[in-house]
Residue frames as a rotation matrix with the C-alpha (Angstrom) as fourth column:
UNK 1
-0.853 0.043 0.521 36.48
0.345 -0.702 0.623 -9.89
0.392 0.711 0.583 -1.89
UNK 2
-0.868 0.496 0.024 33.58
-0.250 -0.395 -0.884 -7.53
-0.429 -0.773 0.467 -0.95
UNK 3
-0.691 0.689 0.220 30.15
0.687 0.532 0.495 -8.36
0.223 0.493 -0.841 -1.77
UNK 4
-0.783 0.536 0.315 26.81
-0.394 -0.820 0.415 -6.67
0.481 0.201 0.853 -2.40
UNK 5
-0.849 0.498 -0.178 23.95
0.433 0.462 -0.774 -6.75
-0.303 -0.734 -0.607 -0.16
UNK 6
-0.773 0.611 0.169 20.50
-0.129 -0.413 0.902 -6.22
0.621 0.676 0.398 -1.89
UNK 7
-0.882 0.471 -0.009 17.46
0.104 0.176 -0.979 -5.27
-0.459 -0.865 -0.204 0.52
UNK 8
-0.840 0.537 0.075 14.49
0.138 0.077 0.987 -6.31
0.524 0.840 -0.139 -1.50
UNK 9
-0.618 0.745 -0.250 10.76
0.631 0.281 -0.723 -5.48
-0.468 -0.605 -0.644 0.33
UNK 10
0.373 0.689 0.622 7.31
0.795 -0.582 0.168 -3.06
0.478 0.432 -0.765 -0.45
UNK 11
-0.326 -0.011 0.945 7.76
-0.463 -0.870 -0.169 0.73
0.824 -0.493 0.279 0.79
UNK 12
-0.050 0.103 0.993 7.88
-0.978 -0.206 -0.027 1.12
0.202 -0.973 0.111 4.90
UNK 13
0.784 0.187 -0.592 8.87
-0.063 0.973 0.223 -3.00
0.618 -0.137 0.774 5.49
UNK 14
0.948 -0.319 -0.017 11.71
-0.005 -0.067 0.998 -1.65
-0.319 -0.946 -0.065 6.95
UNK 15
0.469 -0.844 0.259 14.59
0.857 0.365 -0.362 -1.92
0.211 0.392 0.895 4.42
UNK 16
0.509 -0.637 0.579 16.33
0.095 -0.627 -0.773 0.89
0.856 0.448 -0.259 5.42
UNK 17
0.213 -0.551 0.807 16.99
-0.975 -0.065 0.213 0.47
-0.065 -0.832 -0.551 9.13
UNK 18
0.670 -0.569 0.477 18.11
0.403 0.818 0.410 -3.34
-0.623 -0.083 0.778 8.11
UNK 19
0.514 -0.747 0.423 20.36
0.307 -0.300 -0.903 -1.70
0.801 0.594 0.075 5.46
UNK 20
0.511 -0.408 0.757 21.52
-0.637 -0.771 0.015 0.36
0.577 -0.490 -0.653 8.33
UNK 21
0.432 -0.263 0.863 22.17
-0.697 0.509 0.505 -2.78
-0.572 -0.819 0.037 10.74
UNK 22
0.774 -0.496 0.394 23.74
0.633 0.623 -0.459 -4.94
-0.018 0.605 0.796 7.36
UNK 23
0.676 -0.496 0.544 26.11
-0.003 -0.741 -0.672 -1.61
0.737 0.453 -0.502 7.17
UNK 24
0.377 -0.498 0.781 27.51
-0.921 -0.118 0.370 -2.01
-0.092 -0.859 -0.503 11.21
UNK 25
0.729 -0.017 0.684 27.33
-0.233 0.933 0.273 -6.22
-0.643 -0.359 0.677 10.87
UNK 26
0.539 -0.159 0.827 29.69
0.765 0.504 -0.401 -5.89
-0.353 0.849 0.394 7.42
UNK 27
-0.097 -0.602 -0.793 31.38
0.195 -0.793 0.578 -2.62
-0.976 -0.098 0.194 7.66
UNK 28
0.067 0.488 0.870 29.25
0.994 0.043 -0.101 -1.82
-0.087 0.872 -0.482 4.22
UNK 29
-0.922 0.236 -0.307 28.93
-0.275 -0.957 0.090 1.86
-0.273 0.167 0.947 2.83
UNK 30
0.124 0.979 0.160 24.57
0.736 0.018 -0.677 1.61
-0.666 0.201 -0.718 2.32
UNK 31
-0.958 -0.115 -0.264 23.41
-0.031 -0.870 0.492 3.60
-0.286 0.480 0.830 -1.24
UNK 32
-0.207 0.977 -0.058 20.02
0.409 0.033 -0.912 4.68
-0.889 -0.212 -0.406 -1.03
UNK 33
-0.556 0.424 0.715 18.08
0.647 -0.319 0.692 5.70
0.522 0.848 -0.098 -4.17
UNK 34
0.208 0.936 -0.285 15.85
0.786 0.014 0.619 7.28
0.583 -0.352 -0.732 -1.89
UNK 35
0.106 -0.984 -0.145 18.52
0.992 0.114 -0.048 9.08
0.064 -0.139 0.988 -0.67
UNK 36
-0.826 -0.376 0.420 19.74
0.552 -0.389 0.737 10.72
-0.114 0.841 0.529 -3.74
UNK 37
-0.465 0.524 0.714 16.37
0.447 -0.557 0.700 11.71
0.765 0.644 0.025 -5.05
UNK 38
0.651 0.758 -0.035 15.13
0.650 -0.533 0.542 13.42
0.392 -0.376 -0.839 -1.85
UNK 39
0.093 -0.759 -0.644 18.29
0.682 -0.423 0.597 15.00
-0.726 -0.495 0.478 -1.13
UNK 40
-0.786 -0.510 0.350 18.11
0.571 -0.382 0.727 16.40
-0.237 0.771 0.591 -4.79
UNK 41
-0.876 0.326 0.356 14.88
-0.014 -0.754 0.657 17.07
0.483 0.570 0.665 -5.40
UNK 42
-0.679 0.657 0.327 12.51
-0.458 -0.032 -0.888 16.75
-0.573 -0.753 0.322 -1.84
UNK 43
-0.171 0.676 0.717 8.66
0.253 0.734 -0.631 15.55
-0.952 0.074 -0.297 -2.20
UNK 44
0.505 0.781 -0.366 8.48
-0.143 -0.343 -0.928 17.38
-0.851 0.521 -0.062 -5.83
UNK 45
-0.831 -0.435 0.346 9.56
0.032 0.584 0.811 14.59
-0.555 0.685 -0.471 -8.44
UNK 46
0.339 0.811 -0.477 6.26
-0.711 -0.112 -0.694 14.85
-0.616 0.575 0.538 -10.14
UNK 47
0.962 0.273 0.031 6.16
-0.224 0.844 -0.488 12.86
-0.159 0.463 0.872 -13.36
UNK 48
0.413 -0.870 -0.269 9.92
-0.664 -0.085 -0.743 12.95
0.623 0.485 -0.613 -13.33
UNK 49
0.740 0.142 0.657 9.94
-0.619 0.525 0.584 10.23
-0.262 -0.839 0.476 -10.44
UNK 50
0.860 0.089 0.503 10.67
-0.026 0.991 -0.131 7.60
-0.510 0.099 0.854 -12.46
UNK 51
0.685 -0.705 0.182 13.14
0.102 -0.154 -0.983 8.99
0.721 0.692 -0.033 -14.57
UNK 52
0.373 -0.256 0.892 14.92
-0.790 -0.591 0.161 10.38
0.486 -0.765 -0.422 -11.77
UNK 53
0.682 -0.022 0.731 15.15
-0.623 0.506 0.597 7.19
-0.383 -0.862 0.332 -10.13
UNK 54
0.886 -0.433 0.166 16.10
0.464 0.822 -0.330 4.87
0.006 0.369 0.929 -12.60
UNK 55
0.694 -0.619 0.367 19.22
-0.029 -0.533 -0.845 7.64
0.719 0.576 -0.388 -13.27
UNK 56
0.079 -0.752 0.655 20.37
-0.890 -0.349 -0.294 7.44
0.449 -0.559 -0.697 -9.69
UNK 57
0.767 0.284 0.575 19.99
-0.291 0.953 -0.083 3.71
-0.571 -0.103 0.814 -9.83
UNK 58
0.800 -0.528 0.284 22.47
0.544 0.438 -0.716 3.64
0.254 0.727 0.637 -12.56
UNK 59
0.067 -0.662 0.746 24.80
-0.789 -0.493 -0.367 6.28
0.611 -0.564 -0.555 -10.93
UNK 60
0.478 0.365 0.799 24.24
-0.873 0.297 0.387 3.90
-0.097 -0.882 0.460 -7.90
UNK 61
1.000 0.004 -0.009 25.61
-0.006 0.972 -0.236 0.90
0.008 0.237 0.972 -9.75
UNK 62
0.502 -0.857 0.116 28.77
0.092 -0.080 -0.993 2.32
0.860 0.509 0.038 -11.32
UNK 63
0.086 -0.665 0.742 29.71
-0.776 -0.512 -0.368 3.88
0.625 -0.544 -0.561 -7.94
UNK 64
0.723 0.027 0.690 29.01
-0.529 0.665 0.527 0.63
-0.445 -0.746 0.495 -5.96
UNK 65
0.817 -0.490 0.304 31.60
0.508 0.361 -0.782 -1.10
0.274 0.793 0.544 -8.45
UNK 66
0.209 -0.836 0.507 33.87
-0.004 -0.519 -0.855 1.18
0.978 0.176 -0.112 -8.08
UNK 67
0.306 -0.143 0.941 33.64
-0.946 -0.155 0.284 1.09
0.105 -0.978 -0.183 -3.64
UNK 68
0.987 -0.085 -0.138 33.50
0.075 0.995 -0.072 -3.03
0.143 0.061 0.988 -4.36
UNK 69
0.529 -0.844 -0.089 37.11
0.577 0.434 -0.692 -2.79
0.623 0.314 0.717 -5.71
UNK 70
-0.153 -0.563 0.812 38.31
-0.665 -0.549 -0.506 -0.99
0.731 -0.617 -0.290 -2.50
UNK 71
-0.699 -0.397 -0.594 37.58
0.119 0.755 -0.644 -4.00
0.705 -0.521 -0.481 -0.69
UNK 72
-0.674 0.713 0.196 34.35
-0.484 -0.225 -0.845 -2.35
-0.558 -0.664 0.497 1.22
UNK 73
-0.783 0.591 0.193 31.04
0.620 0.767 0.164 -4.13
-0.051 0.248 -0.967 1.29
UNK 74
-0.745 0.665 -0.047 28.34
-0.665 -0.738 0.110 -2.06
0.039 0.113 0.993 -0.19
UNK 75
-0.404 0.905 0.134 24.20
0.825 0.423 -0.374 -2.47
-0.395 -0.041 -0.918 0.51
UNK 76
-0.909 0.377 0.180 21.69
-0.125 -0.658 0.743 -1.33
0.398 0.653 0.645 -1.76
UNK 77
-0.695 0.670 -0.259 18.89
0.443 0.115 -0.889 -0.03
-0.566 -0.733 -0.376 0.15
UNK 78
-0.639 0.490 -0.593 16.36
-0.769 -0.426 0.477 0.15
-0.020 0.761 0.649 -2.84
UNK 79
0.257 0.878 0.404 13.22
-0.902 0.367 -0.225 -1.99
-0.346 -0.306 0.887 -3.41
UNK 80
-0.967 -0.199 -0.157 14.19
-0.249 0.627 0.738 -4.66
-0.048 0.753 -0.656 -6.07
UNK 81
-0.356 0.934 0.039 10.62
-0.649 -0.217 -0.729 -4.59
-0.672 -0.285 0.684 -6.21
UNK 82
0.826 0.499 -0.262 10.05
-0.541 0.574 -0.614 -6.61
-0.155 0.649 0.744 -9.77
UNK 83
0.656 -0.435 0.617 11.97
0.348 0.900 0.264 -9.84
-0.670 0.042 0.741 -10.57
UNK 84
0.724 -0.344 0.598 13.56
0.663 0.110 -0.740 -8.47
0.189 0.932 0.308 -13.47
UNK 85
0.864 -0.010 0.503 15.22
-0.293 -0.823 0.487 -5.99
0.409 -0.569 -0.714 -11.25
UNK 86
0.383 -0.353 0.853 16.76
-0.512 0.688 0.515 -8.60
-0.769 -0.634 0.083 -9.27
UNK 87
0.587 -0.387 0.711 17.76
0.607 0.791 -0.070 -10.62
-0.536 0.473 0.699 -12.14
UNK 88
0.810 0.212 0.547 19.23
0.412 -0.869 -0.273 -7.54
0.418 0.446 -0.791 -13.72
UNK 89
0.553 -0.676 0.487 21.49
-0.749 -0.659 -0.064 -6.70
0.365 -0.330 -0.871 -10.68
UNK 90
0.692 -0.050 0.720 22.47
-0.092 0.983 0.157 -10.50
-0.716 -0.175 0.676 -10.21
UNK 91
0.734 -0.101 0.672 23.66
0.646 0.408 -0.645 -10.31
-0.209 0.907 0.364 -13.80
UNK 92
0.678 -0.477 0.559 25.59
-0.415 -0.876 -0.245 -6.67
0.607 -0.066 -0.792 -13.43
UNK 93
0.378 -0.647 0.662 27.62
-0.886 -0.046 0.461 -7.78
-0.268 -0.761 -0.590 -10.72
UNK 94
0.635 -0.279 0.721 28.06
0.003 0.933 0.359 -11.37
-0.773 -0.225 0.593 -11.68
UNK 95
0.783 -0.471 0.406 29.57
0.468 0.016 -0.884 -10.58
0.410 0.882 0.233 -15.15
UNK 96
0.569 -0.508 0.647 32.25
-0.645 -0.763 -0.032 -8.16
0.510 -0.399 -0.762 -12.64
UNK 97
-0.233 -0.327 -0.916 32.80
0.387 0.833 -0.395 -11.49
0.892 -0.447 -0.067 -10.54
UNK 98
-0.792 0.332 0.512 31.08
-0.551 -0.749 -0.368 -9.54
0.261 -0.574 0.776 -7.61
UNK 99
-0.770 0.400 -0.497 29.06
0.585 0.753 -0.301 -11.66
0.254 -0.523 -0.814 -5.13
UNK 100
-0.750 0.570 0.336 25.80
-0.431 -0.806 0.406 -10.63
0.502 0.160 0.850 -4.55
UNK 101
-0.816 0.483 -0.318 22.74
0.526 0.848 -0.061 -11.34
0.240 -0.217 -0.946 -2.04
UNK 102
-0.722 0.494 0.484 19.37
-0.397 -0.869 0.295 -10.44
0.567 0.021 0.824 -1.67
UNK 103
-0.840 0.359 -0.407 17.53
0.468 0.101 -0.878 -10.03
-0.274 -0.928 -0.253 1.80
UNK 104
-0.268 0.935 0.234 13.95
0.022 -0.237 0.971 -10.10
0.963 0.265 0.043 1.01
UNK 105
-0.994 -0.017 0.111 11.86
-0.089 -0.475 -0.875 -8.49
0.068 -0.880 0.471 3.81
UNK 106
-0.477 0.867 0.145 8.60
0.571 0.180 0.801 -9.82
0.668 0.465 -0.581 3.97
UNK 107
-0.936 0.281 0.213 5.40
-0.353 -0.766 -0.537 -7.92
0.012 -0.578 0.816 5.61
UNK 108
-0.187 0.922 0.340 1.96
0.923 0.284 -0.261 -8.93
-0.337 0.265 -0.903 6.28
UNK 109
-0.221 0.469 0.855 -0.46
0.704 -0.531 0.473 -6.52
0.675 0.706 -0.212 4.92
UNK 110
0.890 0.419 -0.181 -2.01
0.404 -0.539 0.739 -5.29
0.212 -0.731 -0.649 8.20
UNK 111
0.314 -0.543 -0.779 1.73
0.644 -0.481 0.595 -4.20
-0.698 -0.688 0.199 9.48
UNK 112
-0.330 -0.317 0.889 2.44
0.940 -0.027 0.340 -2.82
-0.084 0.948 0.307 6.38
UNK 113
-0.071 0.456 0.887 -0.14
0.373 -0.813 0.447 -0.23
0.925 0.363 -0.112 6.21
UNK 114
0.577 -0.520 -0.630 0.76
0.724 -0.030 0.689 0.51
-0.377 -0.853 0.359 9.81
UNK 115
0.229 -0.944 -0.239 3.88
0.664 -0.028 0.748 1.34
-0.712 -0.330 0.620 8.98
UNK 116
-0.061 0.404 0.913 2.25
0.919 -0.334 0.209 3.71
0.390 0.851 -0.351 6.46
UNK 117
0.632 0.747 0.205 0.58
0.545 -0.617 0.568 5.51
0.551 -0.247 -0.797 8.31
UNK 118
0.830 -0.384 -0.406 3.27
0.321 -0.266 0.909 6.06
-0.457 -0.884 -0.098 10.82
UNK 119
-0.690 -0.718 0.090 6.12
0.674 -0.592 0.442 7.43
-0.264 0.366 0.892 8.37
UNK 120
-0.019 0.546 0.838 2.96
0.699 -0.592 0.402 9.34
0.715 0.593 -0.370 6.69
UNK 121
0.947 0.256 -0.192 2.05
0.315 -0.640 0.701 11.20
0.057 -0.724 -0.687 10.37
UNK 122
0.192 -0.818 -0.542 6.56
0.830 -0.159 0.534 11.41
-0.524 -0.552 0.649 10.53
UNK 123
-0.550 -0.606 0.574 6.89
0.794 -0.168 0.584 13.02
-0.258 0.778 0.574 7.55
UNK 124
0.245 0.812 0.530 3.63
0.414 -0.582 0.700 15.40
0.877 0.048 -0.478 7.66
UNK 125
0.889 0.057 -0.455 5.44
0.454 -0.253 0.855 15.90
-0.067 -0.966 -0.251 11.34
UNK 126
0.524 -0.827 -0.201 9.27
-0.569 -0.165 -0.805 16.54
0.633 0.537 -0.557 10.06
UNK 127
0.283 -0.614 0.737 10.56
-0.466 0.584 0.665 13.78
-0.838 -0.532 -0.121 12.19
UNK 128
-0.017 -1.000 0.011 11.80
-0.092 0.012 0.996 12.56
-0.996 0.016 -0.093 8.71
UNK 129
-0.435 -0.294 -0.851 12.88
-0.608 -0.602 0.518 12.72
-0.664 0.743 0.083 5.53
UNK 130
-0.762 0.187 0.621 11.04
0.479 0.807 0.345 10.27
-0.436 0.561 -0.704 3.37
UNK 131
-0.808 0.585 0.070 8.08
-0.225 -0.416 0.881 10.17
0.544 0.696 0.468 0.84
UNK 132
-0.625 0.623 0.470 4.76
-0.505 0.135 -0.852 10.41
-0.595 -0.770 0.230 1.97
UNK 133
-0.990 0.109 0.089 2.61
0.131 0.946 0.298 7.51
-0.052 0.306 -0.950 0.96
UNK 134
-0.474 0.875 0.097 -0.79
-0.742 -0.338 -0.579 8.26
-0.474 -0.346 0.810 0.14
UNK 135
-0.002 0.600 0.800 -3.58
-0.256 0.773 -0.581 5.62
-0.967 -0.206 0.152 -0.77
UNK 136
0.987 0.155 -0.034 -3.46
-0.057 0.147 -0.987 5.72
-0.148 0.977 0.154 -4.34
UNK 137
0.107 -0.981 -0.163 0.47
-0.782 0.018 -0.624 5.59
0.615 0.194 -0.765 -4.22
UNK 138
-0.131 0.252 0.959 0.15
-0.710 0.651 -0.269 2.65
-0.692 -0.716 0.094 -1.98
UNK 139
0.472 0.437 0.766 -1.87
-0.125 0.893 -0.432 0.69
-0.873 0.108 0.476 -4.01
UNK 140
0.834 -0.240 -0.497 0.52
-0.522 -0.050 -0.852 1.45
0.180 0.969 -0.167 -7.01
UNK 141
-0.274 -0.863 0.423 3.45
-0.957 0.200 -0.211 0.29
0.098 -0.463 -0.881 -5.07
UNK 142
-0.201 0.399 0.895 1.27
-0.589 0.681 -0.436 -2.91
-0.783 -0.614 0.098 -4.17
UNK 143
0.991 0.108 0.084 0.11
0.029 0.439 -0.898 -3.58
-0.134 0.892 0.432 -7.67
UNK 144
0.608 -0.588 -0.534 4.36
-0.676 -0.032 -0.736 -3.46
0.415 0.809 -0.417 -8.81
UNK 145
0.191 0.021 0.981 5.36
-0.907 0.386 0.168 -5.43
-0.375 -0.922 0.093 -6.02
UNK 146
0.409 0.156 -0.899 6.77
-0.609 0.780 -0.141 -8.81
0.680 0.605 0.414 -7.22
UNK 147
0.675 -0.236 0.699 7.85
-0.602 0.371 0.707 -10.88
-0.426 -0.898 0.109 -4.07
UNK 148
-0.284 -0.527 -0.801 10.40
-0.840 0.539 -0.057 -13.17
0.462 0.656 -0.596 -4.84
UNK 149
0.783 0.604 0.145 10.33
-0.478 0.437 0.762 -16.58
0.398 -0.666 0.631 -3.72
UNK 150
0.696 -0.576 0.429 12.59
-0.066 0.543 0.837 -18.86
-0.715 -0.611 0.340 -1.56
UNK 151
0.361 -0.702 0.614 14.91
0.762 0.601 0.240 -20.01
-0.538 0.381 0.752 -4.25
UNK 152
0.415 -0.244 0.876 15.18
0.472 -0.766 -0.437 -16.26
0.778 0.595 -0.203 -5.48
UNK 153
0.725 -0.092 0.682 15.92
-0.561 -0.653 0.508 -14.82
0.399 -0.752 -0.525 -1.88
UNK 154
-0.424 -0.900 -0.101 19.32
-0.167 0.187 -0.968 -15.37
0.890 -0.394 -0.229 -0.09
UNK 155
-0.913 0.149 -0.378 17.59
0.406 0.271 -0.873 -14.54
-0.028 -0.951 -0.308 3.27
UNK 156
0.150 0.964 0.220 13.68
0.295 -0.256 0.920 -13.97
0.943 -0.074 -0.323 4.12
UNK 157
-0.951 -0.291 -0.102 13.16
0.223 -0.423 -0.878 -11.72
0.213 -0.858 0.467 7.15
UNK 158
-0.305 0.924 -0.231 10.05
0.891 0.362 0.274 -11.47
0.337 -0.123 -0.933 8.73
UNK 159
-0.458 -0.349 0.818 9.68
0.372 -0.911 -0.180 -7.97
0.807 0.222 0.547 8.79
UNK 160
0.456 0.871 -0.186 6.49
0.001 0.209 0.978 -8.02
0.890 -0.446 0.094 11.09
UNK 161
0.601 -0.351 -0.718 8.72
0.791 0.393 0.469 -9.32
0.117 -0.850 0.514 13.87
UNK 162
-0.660 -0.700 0.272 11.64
0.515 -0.686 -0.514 -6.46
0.546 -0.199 0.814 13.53
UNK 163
-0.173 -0.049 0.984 9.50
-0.276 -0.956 -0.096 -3.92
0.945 -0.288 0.151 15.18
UNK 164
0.893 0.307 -0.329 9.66
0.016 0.710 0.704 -6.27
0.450 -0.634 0.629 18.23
UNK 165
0.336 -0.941 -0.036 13.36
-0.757 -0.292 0.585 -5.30
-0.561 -0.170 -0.810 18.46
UNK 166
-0.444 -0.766 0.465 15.95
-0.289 0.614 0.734 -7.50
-0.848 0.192 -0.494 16.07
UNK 167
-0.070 -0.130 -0.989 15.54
-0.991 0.123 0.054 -9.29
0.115 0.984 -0.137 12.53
UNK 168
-0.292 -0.049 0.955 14.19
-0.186 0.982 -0.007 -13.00
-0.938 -0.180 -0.296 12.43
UNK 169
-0.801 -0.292 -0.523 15.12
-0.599 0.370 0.710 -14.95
-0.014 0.882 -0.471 9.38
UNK 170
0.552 0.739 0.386 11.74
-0.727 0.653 -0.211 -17.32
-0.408 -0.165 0.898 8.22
């Protein structure tokens, strides 16, 4: 049966080009929240962010469910950012009988904000579509941020290391 792949890290760790390489290694369809809401409504979600999101999060579920039972492995390339998240989609899928794992992407700080800066200069450049991250959206992302630990993560990736070329498991 097919199974769900959950890419859990902070903004710019990198979960979307591993979503991309879990999508080639697993013949997966990838659904991006991130996606959805900049395809729908670009950088101007104002206070409707959240709403917004959580809605194509729940769109996001029903339709992964529904690709599952075609026999195709699907990856959610969203944050699972707070434990309850993660326990949440664990619990959605397991009550379906729907396998489920989640690839936690760690980051140090220093590459992190890196890797800020550089989608901030892409996106302020149009080399791509994403949100731009400014300091005070940063540290909000940082303050919700709940890491999981070892016995909550399927696989830890050392994110740090991916822009070296490849994906080492810690």
């Amino acid at each position: 049966m097919a199974k769900v792949f959950m890419t859990c890290g902070r903004i710019c760790s990198g979960k979307s080009t591993y979503a991309a390489c879990l999508r080639r290694k697993y013949n997966a369809v990838v659904l991006s929240v991130d996606e959805i809401t900049l395809a729908l409504f670009g950088q101007d979600t104002g206070d409707k962010h959240d709403e917004y999101v959580e809605r194509a999060e729940r769109y996001l579920y029903d339709k992964s469910v529904e690709i599952i039972s075609e026999g195709i492995n699907v990856v959610l390339d969203w944050g699972f950012w707070q434990r309850s998240e993660r326990e949440y989609a664990r619990q959605f899928y397991g009550s379906r009988g729907i396998s489920c794992e989640l690839h936690y992407l760690s980051i140090s700080d220093e590459e992190w904000y890196r890797r800020i800066e550089k989608r901030n200069r892409d996106v302020t450049d149009g080399k791509t579509k994403a949100y731009y991250i400014d300091k005070g959206l940063a540290e909000k992302f940082a303050g919700l941020f709940e890491a999981p630990d070892k016995q909550e993560a399927d696989i830890i990736i050392d994110a740090d290391k991916a822009s070296e070329g490849g994906y080492h498991e810690i």
